[in-house]
C-alpha positions, 0 to 999 in steps of 0.5 A: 126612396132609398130602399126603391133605388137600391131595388131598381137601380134608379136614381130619383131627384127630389125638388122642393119648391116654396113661392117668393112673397107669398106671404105678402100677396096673403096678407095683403089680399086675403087667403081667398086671392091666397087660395086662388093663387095656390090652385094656379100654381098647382095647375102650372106644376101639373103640366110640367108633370110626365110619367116620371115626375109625381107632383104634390103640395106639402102644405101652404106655400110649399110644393114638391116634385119627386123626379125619377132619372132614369131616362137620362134627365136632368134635375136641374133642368126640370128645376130651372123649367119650374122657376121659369114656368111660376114666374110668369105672370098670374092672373087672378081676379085682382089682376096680373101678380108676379111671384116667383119660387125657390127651389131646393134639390137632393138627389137620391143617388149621392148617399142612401138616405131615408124618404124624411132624411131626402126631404130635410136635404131638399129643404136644407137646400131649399133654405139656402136658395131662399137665403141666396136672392131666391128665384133661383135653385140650389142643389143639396151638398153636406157644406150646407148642413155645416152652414145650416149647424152654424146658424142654428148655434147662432140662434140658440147664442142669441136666446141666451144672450136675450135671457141674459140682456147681453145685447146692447143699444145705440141711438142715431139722433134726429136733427134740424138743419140748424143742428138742434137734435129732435129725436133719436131712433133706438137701434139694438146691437149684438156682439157674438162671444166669438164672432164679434158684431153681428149685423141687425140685417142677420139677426133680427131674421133669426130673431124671427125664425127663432120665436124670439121677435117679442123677446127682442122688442121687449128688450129693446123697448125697455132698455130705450125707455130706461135711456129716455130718461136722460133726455126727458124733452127728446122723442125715441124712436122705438120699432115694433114688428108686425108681429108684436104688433099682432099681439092682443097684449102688446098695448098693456104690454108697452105701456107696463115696460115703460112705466116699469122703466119710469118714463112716459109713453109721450117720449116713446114714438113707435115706429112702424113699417107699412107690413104691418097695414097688412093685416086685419085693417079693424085690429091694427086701427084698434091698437094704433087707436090705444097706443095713441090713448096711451101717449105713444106716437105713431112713425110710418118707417121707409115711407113710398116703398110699399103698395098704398101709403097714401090710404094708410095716411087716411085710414090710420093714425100715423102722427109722422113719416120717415121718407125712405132712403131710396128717395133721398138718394135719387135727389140729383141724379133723378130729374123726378126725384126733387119733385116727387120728394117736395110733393111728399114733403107738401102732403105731410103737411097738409096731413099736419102730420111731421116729417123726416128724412132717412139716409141723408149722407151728403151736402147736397142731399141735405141742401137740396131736401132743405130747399124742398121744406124737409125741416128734420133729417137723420143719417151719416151726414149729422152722426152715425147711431151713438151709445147712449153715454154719447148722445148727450155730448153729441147734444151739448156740441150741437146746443154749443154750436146753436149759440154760436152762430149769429147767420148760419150758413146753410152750405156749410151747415151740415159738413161743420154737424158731423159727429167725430 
């Protein structure tokens, strides 16, 4: 492209384009209702093509337009009429979809660069626009190969941290309204040499951008069950990846990790997101079906936020639900939301299967989930995640406060629960 525009004088944008939640419509769907989709979305570029646009699909999900400036156009408009033009809705033989894209761009005429070096800026930008809420487009400036260097730093320190067990666990504890702890859910934690605490948020991404997803659930399945041994009458809380779940070993692989670490499975509850359902339905009942033979029980995560929980209750061996978050939230300020969390509450027990609540930061909330028959919580309002010497004082505190109360107090109950 380079050598083309030093020939003629032309300046030339091109656009990468890579479809939002894809992934999800395929896995979900299958790759027939994946492929068709592709066909549409092809179709849709084509018609924004003219004789100084060339369209092409450079593999998966991912499109390119080459867009020759010389008549005087914008690259960003032709980039703003693709994202509008592919999230309109799709109608595909499952119904109308909504997807949306990203766009990255790089413009020929800011430096001379090689066809390969053109199409790396316009990924690099593409990556920032995907990184940035997506549905939108990003130009390509030399600030985000800086930003770009950093995060690949950042990825190769975490491999290094993994392989030297640097990371570090907390655990949030479980509780009944009457503060007795049930359960703790294990989270990993990072503290950067230099950058100090990095968030799970960003580097369980990068942990699978990187390849190092099973490295780091292996870790945090190892260091967990080590720690259960301290509260042997106490359940963890582990979460598995959709992708570690997709390995043919990871059954023997989780039941070797805990029996290295001298626990037992029964003190080890894997929870799950419903991405995982996602996949080849035979496959993920075949493994959830081994982990239950093993001793391990099986937690549904942030449970009325995906497509068709209730078939998941039916189909597949879930033992407990974790209400998500955005449920608890709207108790109070939603008039539907008191019912649609009882009715939840209600279904989890006609499943016989248990039930708790994630996320619960004040009284009312906790008061109001109490009065729907939530009997179990976790969030803020009984204690923020814990490092493992911690929890047991947390425990002894709560035991000490049992014993303590002859009528407890329901409105005054979760404020006294509060760790310090």
């Amino acid at each position: 492209m380079s050598v083309i525009a030093k020939q003629t004088g032309r300046s030339y944008a091109l656009h990468c384009i890579d479809l939002d939640r894809f992934k999800e419509l395929n896995d979900t769907h299958g790759h027939q209702v994946g492929d068709e989709l592709l066909k549409l979305v092809a179709e849709r570029l084509n018609n924004l093509r003219s004789e100084n646009v060339v369209c092409a699909r450079l593999g998966g999900d991912e499109f390119a337009l080459l867009q020759n400036l010389e008549q005087g156009e914008s690259a960003a408009v032709l980039a703003q009429a693709v994202i509008a033009e592919l999230s309109k809705p799709f109608e595909l033989s499952i119904g109308p979809k909504t997807l949306g894209c990203s766009v990255g761009t790089a413009l020929s005429e800011e430096s001379s660069c090689e066809p390969l070096e053109m199409l790396r800026r316009a990924d690099t930008a593409l990556y920032r626009a995907k990184n940035e809420g997506r549905s939108c487009y990003r130009l390509y400036d030399a600030e985000m190969d800086k930003v770009l260097l950093s995060m690949r730093r950042l990825k190769e320190d975490l491999r290094a941290d993994l392989a030297a067990g640097a990371l570090t666990m907390v655990y949030q504890p479980q509780v009944r309204l009457s503060g007795e702890v049930v359960g703790l859910e294990a989270l990993v934690r990072w503290t950067h040499a230099e950058q100090g605490p990095i968030s799970p948020a960003v580097f369980v991404p990068f942990a699978e951008e990187a390849g190092l997803i099973r490295a780091l659930g292996e870790f945090t399945l190892r260091q967990a069950a080590t720690d259960s041994l301290r509260w042997p009458h106490l359940k963890i809380a582990v979460n598995i990846s959709a992708t570690q779940l997709q390995e043919p070993s990871f059954v023997e692989q989780a039941k070797r990790i805990v029996e290295e670490a001298g626990a037992s499975p029964r003190n080890i509850e894997i929870e799950l997101t419903e991405g995982v359902f996602f996949r080849d339905e035979h496959e993920t009942r075949a493994t959830l079906d081994a982990l239950h033979e093993a001793g391990f029980s099986i937690a549904l995560d942030d449970f009325g936020t995906g497509y068709s929980s209730l078939s998941y209750l039916q189909r597949f061996p879930v033992d407990k639900i974790k209400i998500d978050r955005s449920f608890v939230t709207a108790l109070g300020q939603d008039p539907k939301a008191d019912a649609l969390f009882t009715a939840i509450v209600k279904l989890a027990g006609a499943l016989e299967m248990r039930v708790i609540a994630e996320g619960v930061e004040t009284n009312e909330q906790w008061l109001r989930l109490t009065r729907a028959g939530c009997p179990k919580i976790q969030g803020y309002i009984a204690s923020r995640p814990l490092n493992a010497d911690s929890v047991q004082t947390f425990i002894d505190r709560a035991r000490t406060r049992n014993q303590s109360d002859v009528e407890p107090n329901l409105s005054l109950e979760p404020s006294r629960l509060t760790a310090t």
